[in-house]
Phi, psi and omega in degrees: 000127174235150191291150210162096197293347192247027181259357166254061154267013168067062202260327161220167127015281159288299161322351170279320210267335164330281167304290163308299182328286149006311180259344198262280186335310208274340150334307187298294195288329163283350159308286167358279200270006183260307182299318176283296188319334174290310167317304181313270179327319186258006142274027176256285178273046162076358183291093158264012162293292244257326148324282199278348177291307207273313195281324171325286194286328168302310156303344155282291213315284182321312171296327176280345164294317180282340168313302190276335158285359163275307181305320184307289182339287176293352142292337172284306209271026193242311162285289167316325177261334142339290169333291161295343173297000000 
């Protein structure tokens, strides 16, 4: 299973969860760089709501990234012990 944007025509499984994982990263990672620019900014002008709301979401942004390439993982080994059984 690989991340993969032309997979939710629902063709197996793995490719459905492929394809949302996909989508859950590019979520992620444009959270990322909308949050960090937020960050940037309100430690620019002294805006310290706007700091830590920004310093907030880069760490969710991170966390939901390293979740779903974790979710890769654990779905391939999932699969695979499937198989054998």
């Amino acid at each position: 299973m690989g991340p993969d944007f032309s997979a939710l025509n629902g063709t197996s499984i793995e490719q459905v969860i492929g394809a949302l994982l996909t989508i859950v990263l590019v979520a992620a990672v444009a959270s990322l760089i909308v949050c960090g620019i937020c960050w940037a900014i309100g430690s620019g002008t002294g805006n310290y709501q706007m700091e830590a709301k920004g310093r907030t979401g880069v760490l969710i942004a991170l966390g939901t990234a390293a979740a779903a390439g974790a979710g890769v993982a654990l779905v391939n080994w999932l699969v695979a012990l499937g198989e054998r059984l």
